[in-house]
C-alpha positions in Angstrom: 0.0 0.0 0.0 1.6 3.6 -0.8 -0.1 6.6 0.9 0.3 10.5 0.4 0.8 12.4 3.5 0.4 16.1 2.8 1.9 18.0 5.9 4.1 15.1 6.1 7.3 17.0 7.0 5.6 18.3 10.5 4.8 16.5 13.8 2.1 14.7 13.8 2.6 13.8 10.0 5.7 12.5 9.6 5.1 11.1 12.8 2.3 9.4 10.7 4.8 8.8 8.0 7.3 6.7 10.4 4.1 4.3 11.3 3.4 3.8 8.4 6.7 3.0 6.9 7.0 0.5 9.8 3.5 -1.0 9.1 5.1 -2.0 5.6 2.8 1.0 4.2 4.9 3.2 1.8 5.1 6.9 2.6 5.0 9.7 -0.1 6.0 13.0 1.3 4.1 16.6 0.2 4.8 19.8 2.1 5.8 23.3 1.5 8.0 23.4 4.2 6.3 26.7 5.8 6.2 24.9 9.0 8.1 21.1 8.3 11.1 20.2 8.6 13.0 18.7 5.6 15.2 16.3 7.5 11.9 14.4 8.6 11.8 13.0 5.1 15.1 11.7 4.9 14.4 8.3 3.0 11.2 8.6 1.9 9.7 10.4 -1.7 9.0 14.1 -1.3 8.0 16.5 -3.3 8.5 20.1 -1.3 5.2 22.4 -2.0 1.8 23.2 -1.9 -1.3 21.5 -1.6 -2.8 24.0 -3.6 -0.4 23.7 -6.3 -2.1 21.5 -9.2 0.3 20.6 -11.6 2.8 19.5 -8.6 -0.2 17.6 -7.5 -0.2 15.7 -10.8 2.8 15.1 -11.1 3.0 13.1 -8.1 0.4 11.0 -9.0 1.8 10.6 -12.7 4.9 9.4 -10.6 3.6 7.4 -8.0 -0.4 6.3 -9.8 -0.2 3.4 -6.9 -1.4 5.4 -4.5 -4.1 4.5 -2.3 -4.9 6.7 -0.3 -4.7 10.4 1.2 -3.6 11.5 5.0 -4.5 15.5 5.0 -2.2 17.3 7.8 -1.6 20.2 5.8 -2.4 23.2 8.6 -1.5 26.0 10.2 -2.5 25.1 14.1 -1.5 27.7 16.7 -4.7 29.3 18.1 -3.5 32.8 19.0 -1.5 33.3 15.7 -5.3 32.4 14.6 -6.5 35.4 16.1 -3.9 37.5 14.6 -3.9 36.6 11.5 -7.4 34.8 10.6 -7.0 35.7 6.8 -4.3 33.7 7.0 -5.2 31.3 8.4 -8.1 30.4 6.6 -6.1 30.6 3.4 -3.7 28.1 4.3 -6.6 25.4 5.8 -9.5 26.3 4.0 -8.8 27.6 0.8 -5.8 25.4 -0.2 -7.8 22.5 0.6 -10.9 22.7 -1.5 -8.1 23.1 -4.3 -6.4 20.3 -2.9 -9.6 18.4 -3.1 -10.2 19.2 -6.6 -6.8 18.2 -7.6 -7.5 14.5 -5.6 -10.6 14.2 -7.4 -8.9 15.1 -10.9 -6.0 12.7 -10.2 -9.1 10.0 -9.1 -7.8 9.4 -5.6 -11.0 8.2 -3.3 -9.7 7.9 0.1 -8.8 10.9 2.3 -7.9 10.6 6.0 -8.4 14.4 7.0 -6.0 15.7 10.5 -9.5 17.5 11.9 -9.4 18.5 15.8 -11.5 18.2 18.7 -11.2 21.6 19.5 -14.0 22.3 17.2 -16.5 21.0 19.8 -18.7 22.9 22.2 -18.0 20.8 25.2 -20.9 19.6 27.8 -21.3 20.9 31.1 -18.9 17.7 32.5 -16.5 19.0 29.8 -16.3 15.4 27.7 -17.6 15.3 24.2 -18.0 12.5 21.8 -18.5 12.7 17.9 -22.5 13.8 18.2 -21.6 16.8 20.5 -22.2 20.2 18.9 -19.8 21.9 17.1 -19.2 25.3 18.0 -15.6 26.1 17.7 -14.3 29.4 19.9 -11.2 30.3 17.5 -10.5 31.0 13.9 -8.4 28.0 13.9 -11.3 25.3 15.4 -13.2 27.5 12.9 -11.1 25.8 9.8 -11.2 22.9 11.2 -14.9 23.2 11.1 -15.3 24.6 7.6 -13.1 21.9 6.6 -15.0 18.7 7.5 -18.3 20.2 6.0 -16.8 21.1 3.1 -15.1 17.8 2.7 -19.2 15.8 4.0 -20.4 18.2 1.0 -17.8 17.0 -1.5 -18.5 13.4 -0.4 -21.9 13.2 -0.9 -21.6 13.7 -4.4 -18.3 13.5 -6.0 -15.8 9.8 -5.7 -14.1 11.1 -2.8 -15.0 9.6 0.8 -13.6 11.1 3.8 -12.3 9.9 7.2 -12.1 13.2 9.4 -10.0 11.9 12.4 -10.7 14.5 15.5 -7.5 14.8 17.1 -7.1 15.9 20.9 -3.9 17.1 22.7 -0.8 15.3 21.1 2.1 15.3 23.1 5.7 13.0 23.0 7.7 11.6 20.2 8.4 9.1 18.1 9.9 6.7 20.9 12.8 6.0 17.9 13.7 9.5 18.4 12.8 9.9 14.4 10.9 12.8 14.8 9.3 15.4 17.5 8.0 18.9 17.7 10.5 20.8 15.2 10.0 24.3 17.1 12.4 24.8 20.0 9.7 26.8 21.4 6.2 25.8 21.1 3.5 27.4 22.4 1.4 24.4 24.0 1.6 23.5 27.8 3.8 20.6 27.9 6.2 22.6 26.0 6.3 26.0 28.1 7.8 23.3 30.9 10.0 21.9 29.0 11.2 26.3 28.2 11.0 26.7 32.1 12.5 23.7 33.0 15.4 24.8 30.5 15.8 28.4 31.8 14.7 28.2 35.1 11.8 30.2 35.2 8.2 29.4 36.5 5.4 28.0 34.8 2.8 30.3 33.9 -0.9 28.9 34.3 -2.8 30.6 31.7 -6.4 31.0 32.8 -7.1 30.0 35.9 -11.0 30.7 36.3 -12.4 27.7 34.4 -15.2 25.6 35.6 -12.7 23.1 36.7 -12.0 21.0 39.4 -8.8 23.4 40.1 -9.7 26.3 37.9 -7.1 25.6 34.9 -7.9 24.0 31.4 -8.1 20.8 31.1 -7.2 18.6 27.9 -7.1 15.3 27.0 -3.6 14.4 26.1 -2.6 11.7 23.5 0.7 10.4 22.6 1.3 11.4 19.3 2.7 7.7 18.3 -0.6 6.4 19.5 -2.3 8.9 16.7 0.1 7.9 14.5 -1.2 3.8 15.0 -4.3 5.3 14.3 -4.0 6.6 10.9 -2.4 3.0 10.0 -5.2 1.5 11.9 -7.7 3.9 9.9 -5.8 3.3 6.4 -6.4 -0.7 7.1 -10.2 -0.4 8.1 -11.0 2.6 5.8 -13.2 0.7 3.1 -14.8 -1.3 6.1 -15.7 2.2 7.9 -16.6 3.7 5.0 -17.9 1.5 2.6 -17.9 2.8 -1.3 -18.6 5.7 -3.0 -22.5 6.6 -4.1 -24.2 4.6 -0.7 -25.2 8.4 0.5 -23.7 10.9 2.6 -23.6 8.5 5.7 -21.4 5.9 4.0 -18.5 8.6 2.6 -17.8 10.4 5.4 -17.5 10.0 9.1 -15.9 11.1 12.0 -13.7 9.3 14.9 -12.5 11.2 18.3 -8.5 10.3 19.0 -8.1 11.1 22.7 -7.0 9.5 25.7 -10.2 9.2 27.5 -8.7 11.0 30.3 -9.0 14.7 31.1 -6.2 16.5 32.5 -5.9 19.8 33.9 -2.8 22.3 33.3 -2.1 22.3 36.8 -2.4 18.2 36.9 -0.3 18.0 34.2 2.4 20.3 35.8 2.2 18.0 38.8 3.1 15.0 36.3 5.5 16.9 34.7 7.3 17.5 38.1 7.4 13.9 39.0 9.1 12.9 35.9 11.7 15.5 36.0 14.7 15.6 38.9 14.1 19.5 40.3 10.4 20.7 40.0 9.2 23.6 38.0 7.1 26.2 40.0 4.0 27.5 38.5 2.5 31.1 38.5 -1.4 32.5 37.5 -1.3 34.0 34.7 -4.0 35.5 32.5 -5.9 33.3 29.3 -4.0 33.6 26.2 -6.3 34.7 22.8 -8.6 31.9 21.7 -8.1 30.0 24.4 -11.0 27.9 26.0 -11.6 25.6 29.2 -11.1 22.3 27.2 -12.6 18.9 26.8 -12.1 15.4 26.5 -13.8 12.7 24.8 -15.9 9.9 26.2 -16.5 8.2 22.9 -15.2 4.5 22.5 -15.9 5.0 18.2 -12.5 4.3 17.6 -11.8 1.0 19.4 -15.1 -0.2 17.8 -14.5 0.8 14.4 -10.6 1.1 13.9 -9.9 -1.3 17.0 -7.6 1.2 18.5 -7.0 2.4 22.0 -4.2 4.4 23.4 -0.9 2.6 24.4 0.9 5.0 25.6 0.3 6.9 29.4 0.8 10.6 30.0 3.7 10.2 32.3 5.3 8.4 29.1 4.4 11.1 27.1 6.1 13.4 28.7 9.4 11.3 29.4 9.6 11.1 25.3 9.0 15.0 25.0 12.0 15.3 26.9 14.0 12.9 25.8 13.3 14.8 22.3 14.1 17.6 23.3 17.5 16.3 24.3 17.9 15.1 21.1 16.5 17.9 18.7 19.3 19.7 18.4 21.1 16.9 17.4 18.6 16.1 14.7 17.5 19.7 13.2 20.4 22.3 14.7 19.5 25.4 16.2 17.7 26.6 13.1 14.2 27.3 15.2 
């Protein structure tokens, strides 16, 4: 099986990319590098650009026309630059990929895996959603996300393209090989903020601290990103048995699965894991919510181990050892670059 990962240079996808390689699945690389890293394709066909651009569309299909099957983690994904710059950002995940949709469609791929998020949810007073929650997403990025998979159910019920949206929830660690991690030195999520002040000792800053919580902070549910990864193998195996073929109505060409841990977390809980994995504890301070930012949620839904027979292997304290085991060894594998 050969599978095209668009975004495949970043985090979660060649993350994705590695799995599949080891699953015997063969990996074809697309990305414009705005965001990924080049040395995470080392090995593996890639063709540096956009998802938007046609003819480099069709040229990878004219060079690789075994292609099965589409994983879609093309995105730009940081909620406050969201804020900032919504025309942007609805460019880069909305626009590009109705083009890129027309380009699968003229180049007759049929299966698409699409990199959606949970964020897009409007969570229940318990704070734990499943895939028939509303959606009602509180940045411009959820907002994409959102435009994306009804754009995508639209397409589908009409057109030979059937759709897998996989709603992602808090990714954190590494590929335990030590392949690939977060490429940014600095990201802006939780986990990696400790990790900065763990670095530079310098406090923690718990941003919002007035949620409807049990202690006041968000809370997430964290997922090892090598257990998403295992997904989208898992997903690429059962997708013609969760989605059976084209024409059968809307139902039957696109769905939706939740990939979460089961488990919410709060910031301050996760802190309190951090600090037992780590030799000299990180201190935390209130600080006020950042742009976008909302309570959280985690999901409650058991869809995936029914349908793609996939549950998380991987526990948070785990997680958190391979985040910082990567970023050990980050420097070694990208430089100093970002």
């Amino acid at each position: 099986m050969k599978v095209l990962i668009a975004g495949g240079a970043g985090y979660i996808g060649s993350t994705v990319a590695s799995a599949c390689a080891d699953a015997g699945i063969t990996p074809v690389v697309l990305d414009n590098l705005v965001t990924g890293r080049r040395e995470f394709t080392t090995g593996r066909a890639f063709y540096e650009g956009d998802i938007a651009d046609g003819p480099l569309i069709d040229r990878v299909f004219a060079e690789h026309p075994d292609i099965d099957a589409v994983v879609h983690c093309a995105a730009l994904i940081v909620v406050p630059d969201s804020v900032a710059d919504p025309v942007g950002y609805y460019r880069a995940n909305v626009a590009k990929s109705l083009e890129f949709a027309g380009h699968l469609l003229r180049n007759g791929c049929t299966r698409m895996i699409f990199s959606s998020s949970a964020s897009i949810y409007g969570a229940d007073a318990d704070l734990t959603v499943d895939e028939d929650s509303p959606v009602a997403p509180q940045s411009p990025y959820a907002r994409t996300k959102a435009v994306c998979e009804a754009m995508f159910t639209d397409i589908a019920a009409t057109q030979p393209l059937r759709v897998l949206s996989l709603r992602y929830f808090n990714p954190i660690g590494a590929d335990p090989k030590m392949r690939t991690g977060l490429q940014l030195r600095r990201p802006s999520h939780g986990l990696g903020k400790m990790i900065q002040a763990q670095e530079e000792g310098t406090a923690f800053q718990v941003t919002g601290t007035g949620y409807p919580t049990r202690d006041g902070s968000g809370i997430r549910d964290y997922v090892h990103v090598w257990d998403l990864a295992v997904a989208h193998v898992a997903a690429l195996g059962a997708f013609d048995t969760v989605l059976p073929e084209a024409g059968a109505g809307p139902a039957a060409t696109s769905t939706v699965i939740n990939l979460g841990s089961g488990t919410g977390t709060t910031v301050r809980e996760l802190l309190d894991a951090f600090n037992s994995v780590v030799e000299a504890p990180v201190p935390a301070v209130d600080a006020e919510a950042r742009p976008g930012d909302v309570a959280g949620a985690y999901t409650r839904s058991d869809r995936a181990k029914r349908l793609l027979g996939w549950q998380p292997r991987y526990s948070l304290a785990e997680g958190i050892r391979h985040s910082l085991e990567w970023a050990d060894v980050r420097e070694d594998v990208l430089g100093r670059s970002v």
